[in-house]
C-alpha positions in Angstrom: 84.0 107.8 110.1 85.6 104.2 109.6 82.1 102.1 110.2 78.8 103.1 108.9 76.3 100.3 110.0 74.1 99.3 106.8 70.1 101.0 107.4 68.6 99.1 104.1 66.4 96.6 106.1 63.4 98.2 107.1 62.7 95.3 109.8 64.3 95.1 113.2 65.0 93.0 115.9 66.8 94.3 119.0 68.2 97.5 117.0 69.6 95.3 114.1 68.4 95.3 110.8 66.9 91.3 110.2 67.6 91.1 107.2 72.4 92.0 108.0 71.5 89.8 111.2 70.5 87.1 108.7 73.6 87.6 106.0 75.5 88.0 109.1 74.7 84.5 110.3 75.5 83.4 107.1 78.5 85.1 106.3 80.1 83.6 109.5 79.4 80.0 108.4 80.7 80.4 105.0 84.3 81.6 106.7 84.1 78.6 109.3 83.6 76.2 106.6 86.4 77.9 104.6 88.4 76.7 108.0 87.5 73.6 108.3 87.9 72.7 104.6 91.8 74.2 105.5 94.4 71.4 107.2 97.2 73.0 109.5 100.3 74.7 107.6 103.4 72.3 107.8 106.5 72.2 109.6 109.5 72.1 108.0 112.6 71.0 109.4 115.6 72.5 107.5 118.8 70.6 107.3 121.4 73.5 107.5 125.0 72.2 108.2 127.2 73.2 111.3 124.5 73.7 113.8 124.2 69.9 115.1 122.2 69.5 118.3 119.8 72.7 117.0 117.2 72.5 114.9 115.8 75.0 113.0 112.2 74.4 111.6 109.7 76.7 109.4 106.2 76.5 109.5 105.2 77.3 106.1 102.3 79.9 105.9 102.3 80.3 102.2 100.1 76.8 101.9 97.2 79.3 103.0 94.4 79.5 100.4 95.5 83.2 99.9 98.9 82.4 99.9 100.6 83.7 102.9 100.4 84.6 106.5 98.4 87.2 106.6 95.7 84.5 105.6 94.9 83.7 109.7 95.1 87.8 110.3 92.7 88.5 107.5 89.9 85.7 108.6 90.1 87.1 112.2 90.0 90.8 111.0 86.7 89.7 108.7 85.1 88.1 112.1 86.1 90.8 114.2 84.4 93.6 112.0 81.1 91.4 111.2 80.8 90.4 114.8 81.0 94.0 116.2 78.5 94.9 113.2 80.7 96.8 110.9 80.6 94.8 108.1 76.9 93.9 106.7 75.6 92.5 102.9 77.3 95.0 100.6 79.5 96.9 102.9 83.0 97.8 100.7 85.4 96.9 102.8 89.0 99.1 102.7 92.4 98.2 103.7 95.5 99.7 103.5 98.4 97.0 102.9 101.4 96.4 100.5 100.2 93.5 99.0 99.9 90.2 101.1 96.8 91.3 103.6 94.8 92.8 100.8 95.8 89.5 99.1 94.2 87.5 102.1 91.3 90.0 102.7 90.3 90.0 99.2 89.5 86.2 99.4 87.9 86.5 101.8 86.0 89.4 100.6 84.8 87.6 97.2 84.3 84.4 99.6 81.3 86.3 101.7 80.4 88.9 98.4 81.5 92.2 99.7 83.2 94.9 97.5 87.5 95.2 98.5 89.7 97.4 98.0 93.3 97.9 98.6 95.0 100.8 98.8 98.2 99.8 98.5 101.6 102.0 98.1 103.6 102.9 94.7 105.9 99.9 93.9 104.3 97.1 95.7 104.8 94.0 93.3 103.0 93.7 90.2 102.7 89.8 91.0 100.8 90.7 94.0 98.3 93.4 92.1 97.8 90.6 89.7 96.8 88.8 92.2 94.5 90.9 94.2 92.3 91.9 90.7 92.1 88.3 89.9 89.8 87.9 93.4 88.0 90.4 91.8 89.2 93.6 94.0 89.7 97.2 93.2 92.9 98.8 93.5 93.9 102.5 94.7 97.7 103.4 94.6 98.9 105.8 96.7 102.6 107.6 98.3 103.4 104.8 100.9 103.1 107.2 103.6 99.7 108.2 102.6 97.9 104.5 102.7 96.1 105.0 106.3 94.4 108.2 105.6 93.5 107.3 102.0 92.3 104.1 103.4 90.4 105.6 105.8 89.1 108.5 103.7 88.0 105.8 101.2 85.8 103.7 103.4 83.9 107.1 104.7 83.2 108.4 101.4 81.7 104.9 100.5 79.9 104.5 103.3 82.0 101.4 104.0 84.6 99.8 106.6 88.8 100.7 106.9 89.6 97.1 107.9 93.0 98.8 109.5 95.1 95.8 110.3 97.7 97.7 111.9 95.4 98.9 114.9 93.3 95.8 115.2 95.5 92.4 114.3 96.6 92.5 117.9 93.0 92.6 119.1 91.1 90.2 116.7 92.8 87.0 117.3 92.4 85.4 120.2 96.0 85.2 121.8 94.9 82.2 124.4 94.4 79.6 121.8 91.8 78.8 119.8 93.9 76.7 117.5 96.1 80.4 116.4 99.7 80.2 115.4 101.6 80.0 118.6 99.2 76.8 119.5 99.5 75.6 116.3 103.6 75.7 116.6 103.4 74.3 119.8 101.4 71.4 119.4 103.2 70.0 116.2 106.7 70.3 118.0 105.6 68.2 120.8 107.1 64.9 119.1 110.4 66.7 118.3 113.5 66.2 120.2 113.3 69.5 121.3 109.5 70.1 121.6 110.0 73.2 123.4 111.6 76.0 121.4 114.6 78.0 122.8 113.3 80.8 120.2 110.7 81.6 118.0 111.6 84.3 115.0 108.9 86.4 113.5 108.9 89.6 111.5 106.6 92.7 112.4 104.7 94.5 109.6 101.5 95.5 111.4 103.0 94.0 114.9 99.8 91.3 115.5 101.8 88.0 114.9 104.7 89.1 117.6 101.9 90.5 119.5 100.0 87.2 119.4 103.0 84.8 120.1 104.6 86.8 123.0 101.4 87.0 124.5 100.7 83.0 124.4 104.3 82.3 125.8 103.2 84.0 128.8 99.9 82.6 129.1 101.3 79.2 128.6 104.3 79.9 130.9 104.3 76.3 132.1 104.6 75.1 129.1 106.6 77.7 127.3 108.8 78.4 130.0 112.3 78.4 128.0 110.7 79.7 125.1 111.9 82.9 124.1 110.4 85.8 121.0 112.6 87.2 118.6 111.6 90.1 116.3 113.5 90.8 112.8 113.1 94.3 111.5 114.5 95.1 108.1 116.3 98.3 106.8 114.0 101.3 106.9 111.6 100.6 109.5 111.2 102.0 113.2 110.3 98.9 115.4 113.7 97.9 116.5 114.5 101.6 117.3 111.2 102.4 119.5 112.2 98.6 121.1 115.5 99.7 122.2 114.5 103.2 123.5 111.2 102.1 124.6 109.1 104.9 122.3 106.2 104.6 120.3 106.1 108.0 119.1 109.5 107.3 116.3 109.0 107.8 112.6 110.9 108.0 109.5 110.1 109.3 106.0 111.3 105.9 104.1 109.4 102.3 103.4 110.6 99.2 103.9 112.0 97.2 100.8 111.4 94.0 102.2 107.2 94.0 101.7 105.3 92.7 104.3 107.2 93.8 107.1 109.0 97.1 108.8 107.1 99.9 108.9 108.1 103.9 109.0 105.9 104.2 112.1 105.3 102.4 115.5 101.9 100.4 114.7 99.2 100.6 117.3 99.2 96.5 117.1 103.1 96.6 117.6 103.3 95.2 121.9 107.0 95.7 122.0 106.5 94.6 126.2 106.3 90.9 125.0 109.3 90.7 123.0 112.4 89.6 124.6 115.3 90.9 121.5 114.7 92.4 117.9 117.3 91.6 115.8 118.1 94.5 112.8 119.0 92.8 109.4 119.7 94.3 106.0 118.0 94.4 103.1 120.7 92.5 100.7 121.0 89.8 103.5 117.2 89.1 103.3 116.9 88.6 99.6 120.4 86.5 99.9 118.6 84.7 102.4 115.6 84.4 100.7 117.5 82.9 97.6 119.3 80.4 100.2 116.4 78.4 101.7 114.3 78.4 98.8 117.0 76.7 97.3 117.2 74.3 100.0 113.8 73.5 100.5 112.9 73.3 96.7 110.6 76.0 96.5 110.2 79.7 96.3 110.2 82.0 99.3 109.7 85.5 100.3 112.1 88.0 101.2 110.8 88.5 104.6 111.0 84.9 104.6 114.9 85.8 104.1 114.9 88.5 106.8 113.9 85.4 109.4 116.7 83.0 108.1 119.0 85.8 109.1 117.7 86.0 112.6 117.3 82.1 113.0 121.4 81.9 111.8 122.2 84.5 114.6 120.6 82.9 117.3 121.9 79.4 116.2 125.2 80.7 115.8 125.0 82.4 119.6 123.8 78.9 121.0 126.1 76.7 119.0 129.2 79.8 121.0 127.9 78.6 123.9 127.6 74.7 123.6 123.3 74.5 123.7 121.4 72.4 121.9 117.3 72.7 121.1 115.3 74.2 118.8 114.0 77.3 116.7 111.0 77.9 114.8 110.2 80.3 112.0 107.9 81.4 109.3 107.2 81.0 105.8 105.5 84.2 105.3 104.5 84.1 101.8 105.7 82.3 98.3 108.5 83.7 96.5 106.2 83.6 93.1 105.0 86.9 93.9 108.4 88.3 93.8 109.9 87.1 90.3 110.5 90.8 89.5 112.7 91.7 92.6 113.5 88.6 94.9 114.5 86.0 91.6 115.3 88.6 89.2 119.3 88.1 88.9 119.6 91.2 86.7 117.1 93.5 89.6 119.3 91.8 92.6 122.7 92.8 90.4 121.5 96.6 90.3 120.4 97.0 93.4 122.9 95.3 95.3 126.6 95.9 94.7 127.4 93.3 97.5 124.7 90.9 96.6 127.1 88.2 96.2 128.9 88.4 99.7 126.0 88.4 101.4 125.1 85.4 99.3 128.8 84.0 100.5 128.4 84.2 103.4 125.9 81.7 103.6 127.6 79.1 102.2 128.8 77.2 105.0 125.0 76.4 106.1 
């Protein structure tokens, strides 16, 4: 049982306790204030030479309070679960996440005073554990492939909520607008030269930020109508597979290196109808990536940060082939702080890539 509604108040009014319908009201105007008190994320133009007439941009998510993208998911997942009444005063709240969404959800946890906790698989980054005790969370580490049911068994025995971004973050933000990513990316191009993007190029971890921007595109098609979704997919993860042959039923026994994104199983929030090309991308080229643009920007990014780049430099490199010019937008996911131990470790990147330094090479001429 994932949601056990909270019986403390004796007083009622239309079924609901008064005294959750109260909090309730309350609890929804603390998290709109924490958005209004939040300005829009920036967008970045990067300068990267031998693509002139296309320009590449990143809209940086890591400005978030919580410090990454999964800052929009995890206020949307928070309404979603108090507006269908499955989160009340004192519910404990569990998610299952490697690090950035139980980063994001625990904010807004200690924001609205609910007990967190994130059950998050062995070897997620100690940066990021750091960070979710600070926002004063509870921690359960499990095998990776185990996270859902421990999650889920965890909530029940606590009489609490599983959260469970990767079946709801396709249903809890509103895809139409409402001032959500793909409206947010849209409106700030409008005064570029190319206000219209040829491509956007997202990752897919639980599948709602593809699911999301795919959907808008179609929605806005008159305004949207050369705009085109690209999906990276790291080493070790299923997505581009079940794109390419159309199943959701593919799994694999391995996690994903690059945290945040790929998964060993097709997500229920993963709509692979509204993508129009996943592009596969390994591991070493994401961190060289990674190391790339936070060199040229002049500040740290994530790896799946990285694993974008890549997919950006394809698609550039396929419309610069064939004498286009316009624009492509990415993502920031998260800050590459969090990932001193792996990402900006020389020694960690040495012994765990052999060919770290080629696929650093090859970057060079951007």
């Amino acid at each position: 049982m994932r949601h056990i509604q909270n019986q403390a108040a004796p007083a009622t009014e239309h079924g609901k306790p008064v005294q959750c319908r109260n909090w309730l009201a309350w609890a929804i105007d603390e998290i709109s204030a924490d958005f209004a008190r939040s300005a829009d994320t920036h967008l970045v133009k990067v300068q990267l030479n031998g693509l002139d007439g296309i320009d590449v941009y990143f809209k940086d998510e890591s400005s978030h309070p919580s410090g990454s993208l999964k800052h929009r998911l995890a206020r949307s997942l928070f309404l979603y679960g108090l507006c269908n009444g499955w989160i009340c005063e004192g519910t404990p709240v569990v998610e299952a996440s490697s690090g950035s969404t139980a980063i994001s959800e625990a904010y807004f946890a200690r924001l609205i005073g609910v007990p967190f906790i994130a059950v998050v698989p062995n070897g997620t980054a100690p940066a990021k554990l750091a960070e979710i005790e600070r926002l004063g969370a509870q921690i359960e580490r499990v095998d990776g492939s185990d996270i859902y049911a421990a999650a889920d068994m965890i909530a029940s025995s606590k009489g609490g909520h599983y959260m469970d971004q990767f079946t709801f973050a396709e249903r809890a933000t509103d895809w139409r607008g409402n001032n959500n990513i793909a409206e947010s990316i849209f409106k700030q191009m409008e005064l570029e030269a190319h206000p219209v993007p040829d491509w956007i190029v997202v990752g897919a971890g639980t599948g709602g930020t593809s699911a999301t921007i795919g959907r808008y595109i179609r929605y806005h098609r008159a305004s949207c109508s050369r705009t085109r979704l690209a999906v990276v997919d790291p080493e070790n993860s299923v997505f581009a597979s079940a794109w390419q042959a159309a199943r959701r039923d593919l799994v694999i026994d391995t996690g994903s290196r690059i945290e945040g994104i790929g998964r060993p199983r097709v997500e229920p929030s993963f709509l692979p109808e509204v993508i129009d090309r996943m592009i596969e991308v390994r591991d070493v080229r994401s961190f060289a990536a990674a190391r790339f643009l936070s060199d040229r920007l002049g500040k740290r990014v994530g790896p799946s940060t990285g694993t974008n780049l890549i997919g950006v430099l394809e698609l550039a490199e396929e419309m610069r082939a064939a004498g286009r010019k316009g624009s492509i937008v990415s993502l920031i996911c998260d800050g590459g702080e969090r990932y001193r131990d792996t990402a900006f470790d020389d020694t960690w990147l040495a012994s765990t890539f052999s060919d770290f330094g080629k696929a650093w090479a090859g970057l060079d001429r951007y």
